[in-house]
Structures are given as C-alpha cells and as structure tokens.
N, C-alpha and C positions, 0 to 999 in steps of 0.2 A: 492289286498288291497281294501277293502270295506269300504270307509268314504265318508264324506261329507266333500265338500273344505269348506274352513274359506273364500272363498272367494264370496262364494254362500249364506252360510250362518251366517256368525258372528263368528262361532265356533271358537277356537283356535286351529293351525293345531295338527294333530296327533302328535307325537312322535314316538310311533313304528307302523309297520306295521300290520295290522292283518286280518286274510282272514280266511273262512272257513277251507282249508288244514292247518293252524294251530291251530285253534280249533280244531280237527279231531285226530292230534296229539298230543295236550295236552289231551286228554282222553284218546288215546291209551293208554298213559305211567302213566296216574296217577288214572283215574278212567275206566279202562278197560270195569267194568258192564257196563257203557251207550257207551261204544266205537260204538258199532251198533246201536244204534238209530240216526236216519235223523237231520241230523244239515242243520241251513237255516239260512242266515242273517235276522237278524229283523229289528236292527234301529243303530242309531250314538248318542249317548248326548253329550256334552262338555268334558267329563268327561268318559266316556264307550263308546264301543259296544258291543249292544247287539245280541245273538246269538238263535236262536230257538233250544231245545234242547228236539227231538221227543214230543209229545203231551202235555206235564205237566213242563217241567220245560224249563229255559232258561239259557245262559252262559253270564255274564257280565265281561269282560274283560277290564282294563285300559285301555287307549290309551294315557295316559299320567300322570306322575309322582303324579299331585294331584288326579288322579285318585285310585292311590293306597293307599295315606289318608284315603279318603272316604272309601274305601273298607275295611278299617283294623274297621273306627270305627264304621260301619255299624256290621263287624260281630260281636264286642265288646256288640254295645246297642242295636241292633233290637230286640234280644230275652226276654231281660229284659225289654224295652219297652211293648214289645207283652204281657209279662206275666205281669206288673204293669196296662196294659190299661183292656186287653181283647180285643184289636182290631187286625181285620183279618189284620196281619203286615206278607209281606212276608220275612221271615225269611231265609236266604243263610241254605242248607242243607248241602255242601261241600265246601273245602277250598284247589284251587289249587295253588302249590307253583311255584319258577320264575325258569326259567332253561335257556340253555345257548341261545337259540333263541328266550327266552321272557323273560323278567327283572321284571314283577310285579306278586303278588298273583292275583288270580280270583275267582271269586264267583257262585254257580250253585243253583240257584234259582228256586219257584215255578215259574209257570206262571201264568197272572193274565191276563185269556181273555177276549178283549175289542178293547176300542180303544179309543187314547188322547182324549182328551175332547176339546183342540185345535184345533179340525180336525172338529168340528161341531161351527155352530155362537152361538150367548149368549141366544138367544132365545131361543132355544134349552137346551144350559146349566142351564137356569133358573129350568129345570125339575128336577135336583137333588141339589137344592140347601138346603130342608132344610133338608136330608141327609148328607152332606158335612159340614152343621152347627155342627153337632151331631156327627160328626166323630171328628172334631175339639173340641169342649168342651169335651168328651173324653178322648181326647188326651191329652189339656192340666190339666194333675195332675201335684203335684207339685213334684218337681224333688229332687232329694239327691244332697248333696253339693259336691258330688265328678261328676254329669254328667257335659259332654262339655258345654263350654261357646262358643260364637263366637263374632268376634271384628266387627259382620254387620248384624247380625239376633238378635233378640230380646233387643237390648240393649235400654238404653236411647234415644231418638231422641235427645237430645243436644249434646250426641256426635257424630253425622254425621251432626252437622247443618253444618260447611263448606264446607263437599262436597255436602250437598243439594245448599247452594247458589250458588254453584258451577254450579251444573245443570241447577238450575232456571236459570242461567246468560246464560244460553247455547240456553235459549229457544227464540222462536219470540217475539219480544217486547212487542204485544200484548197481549201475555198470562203472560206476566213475574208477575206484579202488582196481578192479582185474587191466579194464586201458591204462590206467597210470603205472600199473608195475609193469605190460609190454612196451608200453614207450619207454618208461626207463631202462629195460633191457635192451630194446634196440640202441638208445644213445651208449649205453654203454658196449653193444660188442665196437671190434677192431674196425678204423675204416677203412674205405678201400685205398688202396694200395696201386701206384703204379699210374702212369697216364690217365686223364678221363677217356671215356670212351663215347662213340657215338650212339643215344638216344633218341628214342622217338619222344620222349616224354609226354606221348598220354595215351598209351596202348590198350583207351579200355573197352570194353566188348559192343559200343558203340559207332567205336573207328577201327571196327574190323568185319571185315566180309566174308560171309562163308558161302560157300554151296554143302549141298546134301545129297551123295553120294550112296547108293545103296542103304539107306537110311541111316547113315552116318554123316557128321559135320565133318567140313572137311576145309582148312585154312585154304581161303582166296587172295584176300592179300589186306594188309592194315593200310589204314586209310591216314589222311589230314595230319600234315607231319608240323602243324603250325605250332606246338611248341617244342619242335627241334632242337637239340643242344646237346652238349658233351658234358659228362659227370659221371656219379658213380651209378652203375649200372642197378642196384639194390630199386633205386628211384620208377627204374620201367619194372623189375622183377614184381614187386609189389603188386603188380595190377594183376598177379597169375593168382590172386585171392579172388576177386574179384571178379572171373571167368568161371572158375573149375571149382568142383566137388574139395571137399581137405584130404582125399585119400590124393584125387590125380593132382591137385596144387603139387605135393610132395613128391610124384612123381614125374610131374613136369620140372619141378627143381633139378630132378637127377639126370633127363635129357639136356639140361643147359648145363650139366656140369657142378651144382654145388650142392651140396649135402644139407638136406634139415638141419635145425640146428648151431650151420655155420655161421661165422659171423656176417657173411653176405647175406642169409636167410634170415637175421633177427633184423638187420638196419631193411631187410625187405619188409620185415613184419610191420615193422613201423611207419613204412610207407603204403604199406598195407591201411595199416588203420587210420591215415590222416586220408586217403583216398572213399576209405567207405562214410567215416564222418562228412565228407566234405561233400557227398552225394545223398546221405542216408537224408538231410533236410529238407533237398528238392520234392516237389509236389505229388501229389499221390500218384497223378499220370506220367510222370518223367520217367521212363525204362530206367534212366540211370540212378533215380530217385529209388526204387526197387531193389537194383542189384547192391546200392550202398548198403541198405537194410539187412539184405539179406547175407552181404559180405561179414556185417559189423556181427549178425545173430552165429553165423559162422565160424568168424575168430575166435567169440566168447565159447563158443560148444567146445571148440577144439582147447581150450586151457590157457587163456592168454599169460598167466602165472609160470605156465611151465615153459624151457626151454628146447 
C-alpha cells in the first residue's frame, strides 16, 4: 500500500488499500491494451491516488468513498466544460468499474507533465500569474441551471459567516481584530451579479502544474476539478492570494479584468482569508500547510483594514 499517513500529513486515512499489483490488475481485466505499459506510483490527494500509466497517461483511483463522487462528476462535466471553455481540461479517456477487491470506479487520464506549483516559493509562481488570470476568466463562463452547486465553493460569503467567526475565534488574539474587519468588509461589498459561472473550486497551487521555461514558471494546466461547481467567481479569485507576491496578486486581478479594491476583490478577499485559515493549521510538512501561513502573514502585511 502506497499512501501517505493522515498523520504526516492532514490527509484523511485511506479507506481501501491500493498498490501498484492492483492497479496491474485492474488493467489486466478491464483494459487489457495498456496491461503492458510500466505503471509507477505518482502521488496521494485526499481524495485519489495517482498512478503513472506508461508515458501519456495516468490512473486515478479513489481511496476513499467521497472519492468516488468526485470521479463520477468529473467524468459527467469535464468534457462539456472542456468543450463550452476551449480549455486544455484533462478529460478521463476511460472508465473503470469496481470488482470484488476494489469497490469504486477509476479514471485513466492524460498526463499533464510538470510539477505542483507548491513545490516552488511564490516568487517563482509569480511567473505565471498572468497566465492563471486568463485561464480563470476563461473558465468562468456562465453555467446552465442544471451544473453542480456546492454548500462551500462559490456561494454567498453570509452563508459561511459562522463558521468564518469560527475560525477567526481560533486564531492568536492579535490577529483576531484586523481578519474580523476584512471579513466584515468582504460580506459587506456588492455581490456578484448575473448568472453563476463555471468554477473550479479549488485552484490552489497544489492542483496546478507548471513547467520552467528559461527560468521562469510558466502555467501547464490546473488539475483535479473534484469540487467543480457554478457560483460567484470571487470564490476561485481568492486562491490568486495564495499563489502570487501582493504586488502580482494585484496585478493578476487586472489581467482577469477587476480592479483592486472592487467589490469582486473584497468578497475575493475574504475568500482569500477563509482559504489560508483553513490551510494555515495543517501540519508542519503539508506544502499547503505553509502557503496558508504564509498567505494569512501576507494579507496581514498588506493591511487587512484597509480597502
């Protein structure tokens, strides 16, 4: 079995087992053509592991129950996403079912060679930030009344103000007063306005792949669209705290179109800061556990008071 403990890093433990010799074997039996091609572990999410599967594609396999969610409505919307955007979206090419030594479907995907964008400082990711703008404005077109909703990506910020004061209550004293006046400014500007739109909901530098180009980052493509959904767009904006410097955050606002300041930049603010709390607790070793810290010391330098 090839995971990562929940105790190293945040994760939720696994639920089933899963190892090379059984990826090996779910191709015997169900997609025989790639049975011979070199399978290699790649990675663990919360949610999947991932499996290398010979040169071009990979195998993403549950490891646990909401994992199979995600998988069903990823193969549902990525395609019509991909064909409403025009964005390189990798698209699952096969669909394997559960048998009596493994209980969920799986997915055989391209591969999108790179590497987390986590794995490099923000310096660095400042290099494809107004790439990552333009992939996001993009993206969000506005959505059909019948795509995913979710009860914690794109919604209203008044409906998670109590478990934001929640958070804030959690935090050192001295920070408590400057977050509680950006949250209150975020619930307070305008909300969005007009059809939801399509989101990735959870754009953060984790579930994004760069290559490095003449010693620049350079956007490969965003990854794992497991919580998918239509809402207000402020909800992905938010995560551009959380990648970039606070001069190119500002600057990446003005490639997707909205103005520091504007009321889609405060209700981002404040998804901003429920994103770096909600990461800044993870474990010392969690990349993501880092960049929330680092996001959370960020906001505060930059004036969470001011608008």
């Amino acid at each position: 079995m090839t995971t990562s403990p929940s105790t190293s890093t945040g994760m939720p433990p696994a639920e089933v087992e899963i190892d090379a010799e059984l990826v090996k074997q779910l191709l015997a039996s169900q997609a025989p053509h790639w049975a011979n091609q070199e399978i290699a572990y790649l990675a663990t999410g919360w949610d999947n592991e991932v499996y290398r599967l010979g040169a071009e594609l990979v195998v993403r396999l549950p490891r646990r129950e909401l994992g199979e969610a995600i998988g069903h409505k990823e193969r549902r919307w990525l395609p019509q996403l991909a064909a409403e955007t025009g964005l390189p979206i990798a698209v699952p090419v096969f669909v394997g079912q559960p048998v009596p030594q493994y209980p969920f479907t799986f997915s055989i995907c391209p591969y999108v060679p790179g590497r987390s964008a986590a794995t490099v400082d923000r310096a660095m990711r400042d290099g494809y930030a107004g790439e990552f703008a333009q992939f996001l404005h993009r993206l969000h077109q506005p959505a059909g009344a019948t795509a995913p909703s979710s009860e914690f990506r794109g919604v209203r910020l008044a409906a998670l103000d109590a478990k934001t004061r929640g958070q804030i209550a959690a935090l050192d004293s001295s920070l408590r007063e400057p977050v509680h006046a950006a949250w209150s400014d975020a619930l307070s500007a305008a909300p969005h306005e007009g059809a939801p739109v399509w989101l990735h909901g959870d754009p953060h530098p984790h579930n994004t792949v760069i290559n490095e180009r003449r010693g620049r980052c350079r956007l490969a493509a965003l990854i794992d669209f497991g919580d998918l959904c239509a809402g207000d767009p402020a909800s992905d904006l938010g995560m551009l705290w959380m990648h970039f410097s606070a001069e190119t955050t500002a600057s990446a606002f003005e490639s997707y179109g909205a103005q520091p300041g504007s009321a889609l930049w405060r209700r981002s603010r404040g998804w901003a800061l429920r994103y770096a709390m909600l990461t800044a607790s993870l474990v010392e070793d969690d990349p993501l556990g880092r960049i929330g810290r680092q996001t959370l010391q960020l906001l505060l330098a930059g004036g969470l008071s001011q608008k």
